[in-house]
Backbone as XML, in Angstrom:
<?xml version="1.0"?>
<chain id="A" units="angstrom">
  <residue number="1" name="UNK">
    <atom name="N" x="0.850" y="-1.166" z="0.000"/>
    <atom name="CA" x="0.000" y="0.000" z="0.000"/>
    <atom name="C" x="0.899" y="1.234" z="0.000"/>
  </residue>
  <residue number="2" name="UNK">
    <atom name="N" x="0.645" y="1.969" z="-0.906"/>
    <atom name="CA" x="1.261" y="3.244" z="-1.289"/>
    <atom name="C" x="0.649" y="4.438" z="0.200"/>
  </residue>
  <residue number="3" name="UNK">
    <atom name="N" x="1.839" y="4.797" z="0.775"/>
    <atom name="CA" x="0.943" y="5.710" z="2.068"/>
    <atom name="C" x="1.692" y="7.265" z="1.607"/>
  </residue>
  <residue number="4" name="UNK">
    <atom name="N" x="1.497" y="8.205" z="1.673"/>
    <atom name="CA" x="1.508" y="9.838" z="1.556"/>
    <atom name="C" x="2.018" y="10.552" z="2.578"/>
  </residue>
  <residue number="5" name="UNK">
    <atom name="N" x="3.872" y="10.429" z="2.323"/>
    <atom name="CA" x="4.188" y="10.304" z="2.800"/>
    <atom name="C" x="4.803" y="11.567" z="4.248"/>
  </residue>
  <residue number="6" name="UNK">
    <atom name="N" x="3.638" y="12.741" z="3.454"/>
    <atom name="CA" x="2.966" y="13.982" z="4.128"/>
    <atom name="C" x="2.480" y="13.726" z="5.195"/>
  </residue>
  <residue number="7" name="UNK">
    <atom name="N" x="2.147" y="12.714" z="5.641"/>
    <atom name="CA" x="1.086" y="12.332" z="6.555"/>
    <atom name="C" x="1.464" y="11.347" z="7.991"/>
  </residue>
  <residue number="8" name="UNK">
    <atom name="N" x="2.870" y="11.564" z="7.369"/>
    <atom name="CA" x="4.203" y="10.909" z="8.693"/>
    <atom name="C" x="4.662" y="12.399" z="9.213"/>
  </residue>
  <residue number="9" name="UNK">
    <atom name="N" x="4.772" y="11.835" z="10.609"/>
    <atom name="CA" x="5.812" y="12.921" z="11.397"/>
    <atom name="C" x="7.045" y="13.145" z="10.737"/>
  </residue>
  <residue number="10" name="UNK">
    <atom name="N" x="7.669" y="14.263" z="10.731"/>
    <atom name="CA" x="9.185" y="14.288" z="9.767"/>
    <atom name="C" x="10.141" y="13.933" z="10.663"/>
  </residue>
  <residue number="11" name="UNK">
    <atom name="N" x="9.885" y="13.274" z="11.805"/>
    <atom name="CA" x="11.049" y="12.617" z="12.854"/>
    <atom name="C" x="11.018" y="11.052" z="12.399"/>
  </residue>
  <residue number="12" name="UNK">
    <atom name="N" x="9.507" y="10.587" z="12.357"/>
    <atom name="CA" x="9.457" y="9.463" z="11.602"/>
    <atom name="C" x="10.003" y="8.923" z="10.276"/>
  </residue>
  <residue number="13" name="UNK">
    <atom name="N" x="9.226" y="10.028" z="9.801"/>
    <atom name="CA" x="9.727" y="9.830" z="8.198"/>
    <atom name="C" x="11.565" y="9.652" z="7.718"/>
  </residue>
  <residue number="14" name="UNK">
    <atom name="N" x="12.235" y="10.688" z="8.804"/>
    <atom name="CA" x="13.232" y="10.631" z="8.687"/>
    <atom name="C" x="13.980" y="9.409" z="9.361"/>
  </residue>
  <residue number="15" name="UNK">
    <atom name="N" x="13.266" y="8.925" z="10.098"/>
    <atom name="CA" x="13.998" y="7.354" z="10.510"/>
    <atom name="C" x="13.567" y="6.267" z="9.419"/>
  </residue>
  <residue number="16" name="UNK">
    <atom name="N" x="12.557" y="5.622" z="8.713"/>
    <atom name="CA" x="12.187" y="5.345" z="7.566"/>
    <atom name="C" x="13.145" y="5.800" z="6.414"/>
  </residue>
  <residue number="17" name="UNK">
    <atom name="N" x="13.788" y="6.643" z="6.457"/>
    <atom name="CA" x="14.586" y="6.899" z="5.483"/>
    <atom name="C" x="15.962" y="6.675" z="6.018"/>
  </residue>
  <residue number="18" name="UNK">
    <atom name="N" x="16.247" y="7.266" z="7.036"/>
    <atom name="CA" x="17.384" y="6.028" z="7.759"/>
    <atom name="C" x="18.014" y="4.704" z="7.637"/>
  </residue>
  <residue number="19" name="UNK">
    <atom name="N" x="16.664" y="3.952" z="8.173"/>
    <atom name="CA" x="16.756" y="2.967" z="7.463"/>
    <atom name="C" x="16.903" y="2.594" z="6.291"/>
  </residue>
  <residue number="20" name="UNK">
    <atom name="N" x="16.223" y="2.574" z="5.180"/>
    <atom name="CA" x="15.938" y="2.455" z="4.102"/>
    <atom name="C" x="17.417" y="2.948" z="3.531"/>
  </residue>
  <residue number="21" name="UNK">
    <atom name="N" x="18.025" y="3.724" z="3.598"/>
    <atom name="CA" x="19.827" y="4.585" z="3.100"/>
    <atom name="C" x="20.551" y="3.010" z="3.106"/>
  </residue>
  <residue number="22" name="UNK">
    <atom name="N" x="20.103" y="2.861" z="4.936"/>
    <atom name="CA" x="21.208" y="2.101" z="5.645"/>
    <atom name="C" x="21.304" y="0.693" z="4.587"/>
  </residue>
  <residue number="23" name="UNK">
    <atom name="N" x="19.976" y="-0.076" z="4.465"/>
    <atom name="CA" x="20.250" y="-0.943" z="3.116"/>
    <atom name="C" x="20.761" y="-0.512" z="1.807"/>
  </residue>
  <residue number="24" name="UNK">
    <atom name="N" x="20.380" y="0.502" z="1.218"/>
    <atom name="CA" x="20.602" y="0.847" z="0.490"/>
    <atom name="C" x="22.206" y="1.005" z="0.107"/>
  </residue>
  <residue number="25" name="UNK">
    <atom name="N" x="23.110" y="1.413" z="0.775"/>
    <atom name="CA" x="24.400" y="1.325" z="1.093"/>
    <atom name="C" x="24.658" y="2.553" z="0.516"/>
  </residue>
  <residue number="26" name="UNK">
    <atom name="N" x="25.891" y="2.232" z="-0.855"/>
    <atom name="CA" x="26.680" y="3.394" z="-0.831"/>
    <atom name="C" x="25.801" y="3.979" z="-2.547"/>
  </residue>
  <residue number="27" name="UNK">
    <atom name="N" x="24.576" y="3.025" z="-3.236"/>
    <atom name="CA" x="24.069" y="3.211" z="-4.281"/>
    <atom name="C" x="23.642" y="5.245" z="-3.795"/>
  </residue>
  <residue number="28" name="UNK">
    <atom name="N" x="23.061" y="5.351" z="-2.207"/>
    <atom name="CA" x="22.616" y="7.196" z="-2.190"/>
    <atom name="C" x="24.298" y="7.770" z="-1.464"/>
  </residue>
  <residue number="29" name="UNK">
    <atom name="N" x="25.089" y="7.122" z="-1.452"/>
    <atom name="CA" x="26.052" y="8.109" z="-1.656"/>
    <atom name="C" x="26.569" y="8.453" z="0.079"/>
  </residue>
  <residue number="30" name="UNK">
    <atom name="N" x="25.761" y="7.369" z="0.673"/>
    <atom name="CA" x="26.106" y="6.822" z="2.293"/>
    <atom name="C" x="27.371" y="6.982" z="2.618"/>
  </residue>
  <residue number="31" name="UNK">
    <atom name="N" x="28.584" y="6.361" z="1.604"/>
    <atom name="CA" x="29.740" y="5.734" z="1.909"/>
    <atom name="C" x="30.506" y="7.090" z="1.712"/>
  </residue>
  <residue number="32" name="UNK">
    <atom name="N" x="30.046" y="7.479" z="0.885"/>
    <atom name="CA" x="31.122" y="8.624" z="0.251"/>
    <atom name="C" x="30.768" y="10.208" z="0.764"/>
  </residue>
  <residue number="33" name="UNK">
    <atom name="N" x="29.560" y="10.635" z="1.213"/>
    <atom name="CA" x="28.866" y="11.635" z="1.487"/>
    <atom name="C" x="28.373" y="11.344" z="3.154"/>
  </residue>
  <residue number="34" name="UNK">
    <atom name="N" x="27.999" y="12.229" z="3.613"/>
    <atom name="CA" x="26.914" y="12.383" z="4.560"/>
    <atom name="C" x="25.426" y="12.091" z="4.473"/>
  </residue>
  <residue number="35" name="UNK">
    <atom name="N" x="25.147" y="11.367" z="5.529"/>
    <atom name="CA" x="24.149" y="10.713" z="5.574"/>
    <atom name="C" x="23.151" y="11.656" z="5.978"/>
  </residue>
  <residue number="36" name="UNK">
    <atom name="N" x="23.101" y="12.980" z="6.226"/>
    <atom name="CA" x="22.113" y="14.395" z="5.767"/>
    <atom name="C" x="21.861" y="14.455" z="5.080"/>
  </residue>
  <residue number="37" name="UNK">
    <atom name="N" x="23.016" y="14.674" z="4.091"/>
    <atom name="CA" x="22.700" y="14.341" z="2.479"/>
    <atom name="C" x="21.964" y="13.995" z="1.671"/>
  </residue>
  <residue number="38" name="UNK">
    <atom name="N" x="22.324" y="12.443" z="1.945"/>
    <atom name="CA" x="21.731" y="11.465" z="1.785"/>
    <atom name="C" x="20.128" y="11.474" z="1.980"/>
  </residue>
  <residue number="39" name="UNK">
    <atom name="N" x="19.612" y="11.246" z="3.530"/>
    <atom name="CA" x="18.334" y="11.930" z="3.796"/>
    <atom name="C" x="17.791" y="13.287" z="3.169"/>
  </residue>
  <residue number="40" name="UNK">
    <atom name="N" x="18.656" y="14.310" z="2.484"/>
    <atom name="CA" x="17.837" y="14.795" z="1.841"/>
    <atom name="C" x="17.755" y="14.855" z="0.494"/>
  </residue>
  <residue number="41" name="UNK">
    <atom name="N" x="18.667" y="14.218" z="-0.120"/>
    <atom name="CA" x="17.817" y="13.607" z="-1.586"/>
    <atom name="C" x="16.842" y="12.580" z="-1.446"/>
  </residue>
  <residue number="42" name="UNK">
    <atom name="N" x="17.061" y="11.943" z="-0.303"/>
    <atom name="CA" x="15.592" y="10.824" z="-0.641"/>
    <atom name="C" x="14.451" y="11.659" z="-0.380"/>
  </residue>
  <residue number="43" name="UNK">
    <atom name="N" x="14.411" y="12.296" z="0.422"/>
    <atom name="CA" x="13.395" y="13.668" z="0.676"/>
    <atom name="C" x="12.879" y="14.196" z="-0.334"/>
  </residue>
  <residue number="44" name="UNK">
    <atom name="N" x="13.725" y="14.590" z="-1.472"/>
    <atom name="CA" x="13.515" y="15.540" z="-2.405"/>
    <atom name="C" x="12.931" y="13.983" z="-3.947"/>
  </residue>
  <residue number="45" name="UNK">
    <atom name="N" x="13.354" y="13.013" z="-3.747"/>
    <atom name="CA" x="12.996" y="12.059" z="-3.968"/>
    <atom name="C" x="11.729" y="11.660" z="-3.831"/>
  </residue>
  <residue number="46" name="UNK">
    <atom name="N" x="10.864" y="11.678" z="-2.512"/>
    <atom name="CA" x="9.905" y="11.506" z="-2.334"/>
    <atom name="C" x="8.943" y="12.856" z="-2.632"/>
  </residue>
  <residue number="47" name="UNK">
    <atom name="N" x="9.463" y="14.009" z="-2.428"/>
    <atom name="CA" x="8.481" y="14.931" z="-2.886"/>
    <atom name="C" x="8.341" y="14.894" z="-4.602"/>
  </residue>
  <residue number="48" name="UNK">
    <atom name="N" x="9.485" y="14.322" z="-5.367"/>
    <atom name="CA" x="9.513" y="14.771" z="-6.845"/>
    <atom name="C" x="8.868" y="13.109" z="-7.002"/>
  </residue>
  <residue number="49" name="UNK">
    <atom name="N" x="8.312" y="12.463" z="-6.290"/>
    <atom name="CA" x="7.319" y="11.157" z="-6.882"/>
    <atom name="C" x="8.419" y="10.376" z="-7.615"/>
  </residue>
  <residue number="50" name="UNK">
    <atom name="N" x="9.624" y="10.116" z="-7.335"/>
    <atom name="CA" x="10.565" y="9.248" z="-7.887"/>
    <atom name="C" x="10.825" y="8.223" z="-7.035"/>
  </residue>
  <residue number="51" name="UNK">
    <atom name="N" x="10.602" y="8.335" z="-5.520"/>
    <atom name="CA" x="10.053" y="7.626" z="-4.577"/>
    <atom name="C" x="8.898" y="7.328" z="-3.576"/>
  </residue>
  <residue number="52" name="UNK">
    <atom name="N" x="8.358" y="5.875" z="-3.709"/>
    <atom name="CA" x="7.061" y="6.352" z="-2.610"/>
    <atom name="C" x="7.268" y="5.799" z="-1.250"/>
  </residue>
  <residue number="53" name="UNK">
    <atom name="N" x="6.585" y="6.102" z="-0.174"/>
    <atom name="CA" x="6.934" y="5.158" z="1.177"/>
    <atom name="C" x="5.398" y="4.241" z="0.674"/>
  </residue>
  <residue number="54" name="UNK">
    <atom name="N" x="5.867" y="2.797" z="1.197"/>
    <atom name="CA" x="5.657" y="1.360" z="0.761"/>
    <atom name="C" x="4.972" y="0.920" z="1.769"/>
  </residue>
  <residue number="55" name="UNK">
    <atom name="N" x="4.003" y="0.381" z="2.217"/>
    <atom name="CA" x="3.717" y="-0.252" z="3.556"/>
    <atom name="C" x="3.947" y="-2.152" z="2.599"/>
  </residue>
  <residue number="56" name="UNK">
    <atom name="N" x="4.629" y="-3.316" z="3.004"/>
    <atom name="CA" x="4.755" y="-3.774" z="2.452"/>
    <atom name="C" x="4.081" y="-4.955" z="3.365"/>
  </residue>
  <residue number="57" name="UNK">
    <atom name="N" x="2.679" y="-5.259" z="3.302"/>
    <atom name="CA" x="2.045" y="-6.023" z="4.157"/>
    <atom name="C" x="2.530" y="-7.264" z="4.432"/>
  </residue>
  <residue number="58" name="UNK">
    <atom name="N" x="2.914" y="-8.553" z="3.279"/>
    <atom name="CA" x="3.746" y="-9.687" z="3.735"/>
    <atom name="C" x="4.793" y="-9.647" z="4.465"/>
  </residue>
  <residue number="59" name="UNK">
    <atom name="N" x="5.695" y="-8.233" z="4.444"/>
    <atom name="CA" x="7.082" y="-8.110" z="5.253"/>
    <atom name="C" x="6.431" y="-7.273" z="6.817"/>
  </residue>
  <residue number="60" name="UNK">
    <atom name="N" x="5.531" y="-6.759" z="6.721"/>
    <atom name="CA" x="5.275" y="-5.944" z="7.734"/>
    <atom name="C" x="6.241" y="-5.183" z="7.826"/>
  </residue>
  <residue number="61" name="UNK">
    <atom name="N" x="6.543" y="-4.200" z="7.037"/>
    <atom name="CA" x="7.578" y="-3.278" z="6.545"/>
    <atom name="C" x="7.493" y="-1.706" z="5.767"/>
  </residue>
  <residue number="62" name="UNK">
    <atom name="N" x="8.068" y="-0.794" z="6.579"/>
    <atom name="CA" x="7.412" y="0.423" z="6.123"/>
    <atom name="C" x="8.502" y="0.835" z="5.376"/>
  </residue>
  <residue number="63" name="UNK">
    <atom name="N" x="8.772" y="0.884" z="4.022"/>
    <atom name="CA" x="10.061" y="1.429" z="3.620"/>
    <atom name="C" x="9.894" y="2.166" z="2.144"/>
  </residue>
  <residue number="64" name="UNK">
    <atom name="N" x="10.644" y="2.717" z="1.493"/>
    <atom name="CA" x="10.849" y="3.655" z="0.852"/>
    <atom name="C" x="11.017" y="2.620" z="-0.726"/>
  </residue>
  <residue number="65" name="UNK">
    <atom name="N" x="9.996" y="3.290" z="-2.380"/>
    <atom name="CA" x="10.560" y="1.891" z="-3.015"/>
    <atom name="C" x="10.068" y="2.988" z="-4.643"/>
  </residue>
  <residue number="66" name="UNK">
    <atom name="N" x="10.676" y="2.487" z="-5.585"/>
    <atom name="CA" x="10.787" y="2.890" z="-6.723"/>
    <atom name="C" x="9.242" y="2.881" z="-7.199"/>
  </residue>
  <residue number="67" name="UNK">
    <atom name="N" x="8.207" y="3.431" z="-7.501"/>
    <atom name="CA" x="6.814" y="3.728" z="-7.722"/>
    <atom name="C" x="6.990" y="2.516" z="-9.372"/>
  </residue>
  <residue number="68" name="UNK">
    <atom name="N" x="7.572" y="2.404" z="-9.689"/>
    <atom name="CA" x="7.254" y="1.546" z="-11.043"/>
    <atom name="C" x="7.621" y="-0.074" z="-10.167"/>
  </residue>
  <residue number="69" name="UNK">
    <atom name="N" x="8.147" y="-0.103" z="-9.401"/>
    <atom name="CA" x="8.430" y="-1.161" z="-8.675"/>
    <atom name="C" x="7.199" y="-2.030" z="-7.717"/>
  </residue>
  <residue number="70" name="UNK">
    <atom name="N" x="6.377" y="-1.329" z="-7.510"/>
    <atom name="CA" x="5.136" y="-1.354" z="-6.077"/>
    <atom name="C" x="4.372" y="-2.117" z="-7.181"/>
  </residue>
  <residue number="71" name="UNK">
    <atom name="N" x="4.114" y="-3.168" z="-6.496"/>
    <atom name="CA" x="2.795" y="-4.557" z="-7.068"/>
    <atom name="C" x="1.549" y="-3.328" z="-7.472"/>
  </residue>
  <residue number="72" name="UNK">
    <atom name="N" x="0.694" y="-3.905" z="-8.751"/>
    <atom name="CA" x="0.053" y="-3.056" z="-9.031"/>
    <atom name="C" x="-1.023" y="-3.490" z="-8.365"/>
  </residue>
  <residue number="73" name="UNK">
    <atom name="N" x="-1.505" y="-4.623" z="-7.313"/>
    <atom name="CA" x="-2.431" y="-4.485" z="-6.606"/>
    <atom name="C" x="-2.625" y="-3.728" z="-5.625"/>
  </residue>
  <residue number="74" name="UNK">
    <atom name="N" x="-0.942" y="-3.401" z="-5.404"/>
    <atom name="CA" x="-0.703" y="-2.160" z="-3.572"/>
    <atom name="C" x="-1.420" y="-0.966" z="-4.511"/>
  </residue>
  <residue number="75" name="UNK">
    <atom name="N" x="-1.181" y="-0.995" z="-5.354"/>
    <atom name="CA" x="-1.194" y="0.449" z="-6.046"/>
    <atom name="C" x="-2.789" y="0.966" z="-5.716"/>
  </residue>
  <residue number="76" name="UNK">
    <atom name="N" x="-3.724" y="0.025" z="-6.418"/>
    <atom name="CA" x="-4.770" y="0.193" z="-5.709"/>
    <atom name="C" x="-5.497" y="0.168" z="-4.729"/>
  </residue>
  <residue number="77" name="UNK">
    <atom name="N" x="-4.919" y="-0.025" z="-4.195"/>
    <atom name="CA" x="-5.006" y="-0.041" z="-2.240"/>
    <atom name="C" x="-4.026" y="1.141" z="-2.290"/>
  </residue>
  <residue number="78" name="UNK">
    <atom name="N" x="-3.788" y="2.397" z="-2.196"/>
    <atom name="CA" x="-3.379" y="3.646" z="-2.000"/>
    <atom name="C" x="-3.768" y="4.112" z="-0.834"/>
  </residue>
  <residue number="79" name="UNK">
    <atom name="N" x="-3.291" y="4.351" z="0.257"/>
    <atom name="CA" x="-3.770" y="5.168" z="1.221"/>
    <atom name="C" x="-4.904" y="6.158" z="0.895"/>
  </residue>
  <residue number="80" name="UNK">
    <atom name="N" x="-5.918" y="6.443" z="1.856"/>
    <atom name="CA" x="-6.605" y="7.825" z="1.356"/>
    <atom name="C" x="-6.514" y="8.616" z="2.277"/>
  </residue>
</chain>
């Protein structure tokens, strides 16, 4: 389920993206940059719809995921 991601605390949101870097590794630039940084291109990421936050019900997992990537059944299940 696609959730909006306006609608998280930005203390939250920013741990969700924390995480999400922390797998991510050095592909946002973790290794080589600051992890501010980092958190704020995924930021600017999620506002420019190049990323969505994911609720990923089989994983019970709230994480950050490429919008062409998200099962097109989550898709319709969209937060409202």
């Amino acid at each position: 389920m696609i959730i909006p991601f306006e609608r998280l605390e930005r203390e939250t949101l920013e741990q969700v993206i924390r995480e999400w870097l922390m797998r991510q590794g050095e592909d946002w630039g973790v290794e080589e940059g600051s992890l501010e940084s980092a958190i704020e291109r995924a930021r600017q990421a999620l506002s420019d719809g190049r990323l969505v936050l994911y609720w990923d019900a089989t994983e019970e997992n709230l994480t950050l995921a490429d919008p062409r990537t998200v099962p097109s059944d989550d898709e319709q299940e969209s937060y409202e």
